[in-house]
VEXDREN-2710 file (C-alpha; in Angstrom, 1 decimal):
% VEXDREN-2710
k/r/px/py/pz
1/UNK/44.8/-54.2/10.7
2/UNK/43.0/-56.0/13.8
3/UNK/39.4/-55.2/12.1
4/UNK/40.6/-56.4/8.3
5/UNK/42.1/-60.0/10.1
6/UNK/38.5/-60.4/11.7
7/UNK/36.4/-59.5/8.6
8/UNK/38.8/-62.1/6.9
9/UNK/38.1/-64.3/9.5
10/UNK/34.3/-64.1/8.9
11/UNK/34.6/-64.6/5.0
12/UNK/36.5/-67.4/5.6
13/UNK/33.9/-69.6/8.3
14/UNK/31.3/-68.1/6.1
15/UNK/32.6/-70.0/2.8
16/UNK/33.2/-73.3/4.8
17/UNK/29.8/-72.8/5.9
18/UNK/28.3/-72.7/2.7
19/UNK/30.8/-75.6/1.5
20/UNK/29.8/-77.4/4.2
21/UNK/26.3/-77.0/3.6
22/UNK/25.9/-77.8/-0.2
23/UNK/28.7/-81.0/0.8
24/UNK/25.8/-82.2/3.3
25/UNK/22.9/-81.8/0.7
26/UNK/24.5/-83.8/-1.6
27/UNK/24.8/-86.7/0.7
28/UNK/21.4/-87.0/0.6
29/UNK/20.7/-85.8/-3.2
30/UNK/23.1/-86.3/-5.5
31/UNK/23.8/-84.2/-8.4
32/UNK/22.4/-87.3/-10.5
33/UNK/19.7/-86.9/-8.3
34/UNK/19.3/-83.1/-8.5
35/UNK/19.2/-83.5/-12.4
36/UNK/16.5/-85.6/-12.5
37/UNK/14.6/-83.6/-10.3
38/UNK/15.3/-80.3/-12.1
39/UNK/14.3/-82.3/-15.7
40/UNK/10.8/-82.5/-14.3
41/UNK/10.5/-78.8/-13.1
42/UNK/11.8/-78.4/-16.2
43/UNK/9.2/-80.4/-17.8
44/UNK/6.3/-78.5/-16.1
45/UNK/7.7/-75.7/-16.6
46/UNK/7.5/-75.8/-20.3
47/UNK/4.2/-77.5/-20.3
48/UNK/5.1/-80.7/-20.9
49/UNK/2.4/-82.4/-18.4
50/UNK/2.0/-85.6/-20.3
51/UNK/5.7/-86.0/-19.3
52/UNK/5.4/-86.0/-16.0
53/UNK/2.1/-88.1/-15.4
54/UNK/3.5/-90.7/-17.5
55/UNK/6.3/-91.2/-14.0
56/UNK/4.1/-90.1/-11.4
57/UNK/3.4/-93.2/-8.9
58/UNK/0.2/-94.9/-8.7
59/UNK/-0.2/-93.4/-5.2
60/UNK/-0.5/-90.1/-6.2
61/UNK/-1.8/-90.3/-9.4
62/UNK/-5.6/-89.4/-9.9
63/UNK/-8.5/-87.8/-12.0
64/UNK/-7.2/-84.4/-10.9
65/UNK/-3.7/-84.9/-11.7
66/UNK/-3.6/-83.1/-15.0
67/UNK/-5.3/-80.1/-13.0
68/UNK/-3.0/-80.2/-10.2
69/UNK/-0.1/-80.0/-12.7
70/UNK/-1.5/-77.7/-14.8
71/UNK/-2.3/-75.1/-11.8
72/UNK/1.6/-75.5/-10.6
73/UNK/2.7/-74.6/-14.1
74/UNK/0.4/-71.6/-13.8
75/UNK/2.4/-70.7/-10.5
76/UNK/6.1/-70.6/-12.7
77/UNK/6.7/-67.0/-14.2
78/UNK/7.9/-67.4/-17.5
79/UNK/11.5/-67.4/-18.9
80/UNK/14.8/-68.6/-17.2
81/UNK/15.2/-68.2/-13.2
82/UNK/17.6/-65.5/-12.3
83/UNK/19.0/-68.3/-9.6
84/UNK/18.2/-71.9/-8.5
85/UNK/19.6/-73.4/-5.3
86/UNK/19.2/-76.1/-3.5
87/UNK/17.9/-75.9/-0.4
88/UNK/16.9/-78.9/0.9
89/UNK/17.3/-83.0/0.6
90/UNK/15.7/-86.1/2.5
91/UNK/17.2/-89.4/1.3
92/UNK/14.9/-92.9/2.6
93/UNK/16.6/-96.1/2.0
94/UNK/13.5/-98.0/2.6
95/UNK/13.7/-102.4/2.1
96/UNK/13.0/-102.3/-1.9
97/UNK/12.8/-98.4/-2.3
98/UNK/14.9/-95.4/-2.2
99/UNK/13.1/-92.4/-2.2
100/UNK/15.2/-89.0/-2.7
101/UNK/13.3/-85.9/-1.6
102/UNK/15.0/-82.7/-2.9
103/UNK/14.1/-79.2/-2.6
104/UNK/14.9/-76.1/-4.6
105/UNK/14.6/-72.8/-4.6
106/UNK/14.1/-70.5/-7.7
107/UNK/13.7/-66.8/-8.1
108/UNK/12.3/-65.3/-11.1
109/UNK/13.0/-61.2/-10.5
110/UNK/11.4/-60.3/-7.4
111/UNK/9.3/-63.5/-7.6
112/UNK/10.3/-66.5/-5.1
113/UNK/8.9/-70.3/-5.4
114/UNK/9.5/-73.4/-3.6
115/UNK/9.5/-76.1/-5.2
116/UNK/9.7/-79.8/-4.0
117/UNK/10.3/-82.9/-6.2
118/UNK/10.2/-86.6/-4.6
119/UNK/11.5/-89.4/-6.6
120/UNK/11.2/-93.0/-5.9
121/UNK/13.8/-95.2/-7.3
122/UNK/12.3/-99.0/-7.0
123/UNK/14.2/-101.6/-8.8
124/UNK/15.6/-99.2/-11.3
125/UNK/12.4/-97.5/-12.3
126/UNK/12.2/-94.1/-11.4
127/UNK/8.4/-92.5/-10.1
128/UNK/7.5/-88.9/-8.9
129/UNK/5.8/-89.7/-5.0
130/UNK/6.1/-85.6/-4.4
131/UNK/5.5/-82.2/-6.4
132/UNK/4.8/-79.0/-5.1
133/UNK/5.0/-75.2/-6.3
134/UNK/5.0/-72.7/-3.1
135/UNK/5.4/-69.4/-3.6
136/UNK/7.2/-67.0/-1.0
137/UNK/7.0/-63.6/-0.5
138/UNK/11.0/-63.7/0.3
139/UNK/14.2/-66.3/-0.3
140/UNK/15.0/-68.0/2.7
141/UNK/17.6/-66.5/3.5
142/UNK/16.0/-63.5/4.0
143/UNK/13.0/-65.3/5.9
144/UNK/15.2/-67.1/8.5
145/UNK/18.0/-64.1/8.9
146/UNK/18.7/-62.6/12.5
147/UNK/17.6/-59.6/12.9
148/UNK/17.4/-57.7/15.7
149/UNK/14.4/-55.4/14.5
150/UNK/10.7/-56.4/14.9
151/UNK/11.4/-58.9/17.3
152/UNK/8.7/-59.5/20.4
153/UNK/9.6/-58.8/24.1
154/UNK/10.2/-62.2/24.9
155/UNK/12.4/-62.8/22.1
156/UNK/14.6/-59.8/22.9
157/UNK/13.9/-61.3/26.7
158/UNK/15.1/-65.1/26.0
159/UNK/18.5/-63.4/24.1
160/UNK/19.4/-61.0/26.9
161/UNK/19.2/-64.2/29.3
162/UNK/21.2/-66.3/27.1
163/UNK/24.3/-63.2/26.5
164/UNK/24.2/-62.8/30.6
165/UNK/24.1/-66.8/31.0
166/UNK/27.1/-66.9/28.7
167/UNK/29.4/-64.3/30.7
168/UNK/28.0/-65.2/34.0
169/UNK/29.5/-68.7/33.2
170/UNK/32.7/-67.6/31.9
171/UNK/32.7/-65.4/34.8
172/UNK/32.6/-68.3/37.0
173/UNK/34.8/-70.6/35.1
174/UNK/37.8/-67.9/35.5
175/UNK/37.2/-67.3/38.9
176/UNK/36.9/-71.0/39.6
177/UNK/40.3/-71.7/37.9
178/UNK/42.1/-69.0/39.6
179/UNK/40.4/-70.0/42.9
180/UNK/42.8/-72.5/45.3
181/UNK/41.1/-75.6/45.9
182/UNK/42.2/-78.6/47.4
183/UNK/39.7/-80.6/46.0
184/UNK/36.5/-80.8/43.7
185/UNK/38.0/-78.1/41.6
186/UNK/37.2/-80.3/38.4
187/UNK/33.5/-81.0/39.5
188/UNK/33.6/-77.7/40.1
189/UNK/34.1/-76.6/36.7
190/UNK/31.7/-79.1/35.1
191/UNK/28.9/-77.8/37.0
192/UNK/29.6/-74.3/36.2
193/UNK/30.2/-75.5/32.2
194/UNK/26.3/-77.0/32.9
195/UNK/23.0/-75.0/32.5
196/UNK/20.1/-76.0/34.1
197/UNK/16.9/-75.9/32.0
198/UNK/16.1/-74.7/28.6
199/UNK/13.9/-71.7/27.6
200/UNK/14.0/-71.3/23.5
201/UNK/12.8/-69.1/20.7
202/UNK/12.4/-69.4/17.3
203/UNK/14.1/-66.2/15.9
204/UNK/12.1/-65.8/12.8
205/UNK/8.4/-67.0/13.8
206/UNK/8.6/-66.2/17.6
207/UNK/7.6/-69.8/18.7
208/UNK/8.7/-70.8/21.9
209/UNK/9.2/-73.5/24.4
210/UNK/10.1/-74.3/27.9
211/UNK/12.1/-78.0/28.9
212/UNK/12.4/-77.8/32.5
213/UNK/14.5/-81.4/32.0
214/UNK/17.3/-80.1/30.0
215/UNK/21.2/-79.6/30.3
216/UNK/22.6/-77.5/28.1
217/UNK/26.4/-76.4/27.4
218/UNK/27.5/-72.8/28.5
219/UNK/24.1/-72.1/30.1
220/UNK/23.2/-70.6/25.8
221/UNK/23.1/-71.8/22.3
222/UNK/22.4/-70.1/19.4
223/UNK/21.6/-72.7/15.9
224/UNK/20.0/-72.6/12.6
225/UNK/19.8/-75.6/10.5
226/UNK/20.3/-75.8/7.5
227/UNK/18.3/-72.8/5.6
228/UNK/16.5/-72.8/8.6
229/UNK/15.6/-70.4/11.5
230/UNK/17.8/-69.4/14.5
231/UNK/17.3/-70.9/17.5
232/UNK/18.2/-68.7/20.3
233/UNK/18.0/-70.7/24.2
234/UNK/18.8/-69.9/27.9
235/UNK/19.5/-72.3/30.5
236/UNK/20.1/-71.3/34.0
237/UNK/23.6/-71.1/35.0
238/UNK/23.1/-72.2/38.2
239/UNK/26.3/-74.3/38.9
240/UNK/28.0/-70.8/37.9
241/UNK/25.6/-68.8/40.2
242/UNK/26.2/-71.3/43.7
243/UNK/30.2/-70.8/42.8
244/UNK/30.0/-67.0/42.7
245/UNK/27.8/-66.9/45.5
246/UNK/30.3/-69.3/47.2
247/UNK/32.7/-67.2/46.8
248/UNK/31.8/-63.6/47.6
249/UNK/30.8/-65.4/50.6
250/UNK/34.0/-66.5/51.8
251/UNK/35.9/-64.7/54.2
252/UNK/38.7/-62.5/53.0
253/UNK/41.9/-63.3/54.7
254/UNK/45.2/-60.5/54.9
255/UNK/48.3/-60.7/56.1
256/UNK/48.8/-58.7/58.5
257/UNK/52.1/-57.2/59.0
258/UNK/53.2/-57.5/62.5
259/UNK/54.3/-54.2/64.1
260/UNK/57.6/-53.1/65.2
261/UNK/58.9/-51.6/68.2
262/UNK/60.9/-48.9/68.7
263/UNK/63.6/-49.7/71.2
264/UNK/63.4/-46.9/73.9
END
């Protein structure tokens, strides 16, 4: 019963994740705006070049434009996409422009593109400012998901520091709590709550980097934007660490019993 109430659990925060994540999308392309972009994918997809040069900007446009266009179309497997989603959206409320960058991705079969549409909206007239077809071996899903195979040493390395950052600070928190203090028992707790420092990985390409000027919740933090890669970091715990040490130590004081005597 336990185990079915925590997979429920899961699908639940799972489908407010994905709500939450098409809701925040949308802020920044609307589904007006995701229809016009889709019309010219659409457009190229079917051939219709002339279509689309006759709305690309004049900052873009060029003698190779038809070429350009004409190689991207060559990039589209025919047919209807199996799925389209969208997976990304940049809105830029410039001083006589909007410009709505929207990204989506298709899969034909086993085949995966990228493909990137940026409209300009300028006094009412619409212009394409962006277009590119990228093809990917995998969704990104796939690309960005946490797995715990294939991984390098100093990932594996930067999550095993963040999981014994984690309970070394909860450690610390419960023993500070249950600890009788007189005073400072609330700075106390803040410094443990504090890590020091941040070493961090990116899950799915292995970059890393150190910020030695960093504080950072729980000593760990583990986040992926959206469609993006994890981001696993470690902070030193060392609020936690001086308490513990602190601690173990101080001397341990008993009661002793006093003795009795026997009456003779």
């Amino acid at each position: 019963m336990r185990c079915l109430l925590c997979m429920a659990v899961v699908l639940l925060l799972s489908t407010l994740v994905a709500c939450d994540k098409q809701a925040m999308l949308a802020k920044f392309s609307s589904p007006e705006d995701q229809a016009v972009a889709r019309g010219y994918i659409d457009d190229l997809r079917a051939g219709r070049l002339e279509v689309i040069e006759k709305v690309v900007d004049d900052s873009i446009a060029g003698p190779n434009l038809h070429g350009t266009l004409a190689n991207m179309a060559g990039l589209i497997p025919a047919g209807d996409p199996d799925s389209v989603e969208v997976v990304g959206a940049l809105r830029v409320n410039g001083a006589d422009a909007t410009s709505i960058n929207t990204t989506f991705e298709y899969r034909f079969g086993e085949k995966w593109l990228l493909i990137n549409v940026a409209v300009q909206d300028k006094g009412g007239v619409r212009t394409i400012v962006g277009f590119h077809v990228t093809p990917e071996a995998q969704s990104l899903k796939q690309q960005n998901a946490f797995d715990l195979s294939g991984r390098s040493l100093l990932a594996y390395a930067v999550l095993a520091a963040a999981i014994v950052a984690v309970l070394v600070t909860f450690y610390a928190l419960v023993l500070c709590v249950r600890t009788r203090m007189e005073r400072r028992k609330w700075a106390w707790i803040i410094f443990i709550l504090l890590g020091i420092g941040k070493i961090s990985i990116n899950w799915a390409t292995g970059e890393w980097a150190i910020v030695p000027l960093s504080i950072q919740l729980f000593s760990a933090s583990a986040f992926a934007a959206l469609n993006g890669p994890w981001i696993i970091a470690a902070s030193l715990p060392l609020g936690a660490i001086m308490f513990i040490t602190r601690t173990l130590r101080r001397p341990v004081v008993r009661e002793v019993e006093p003795e009795t005597k026997v009456a003779e």
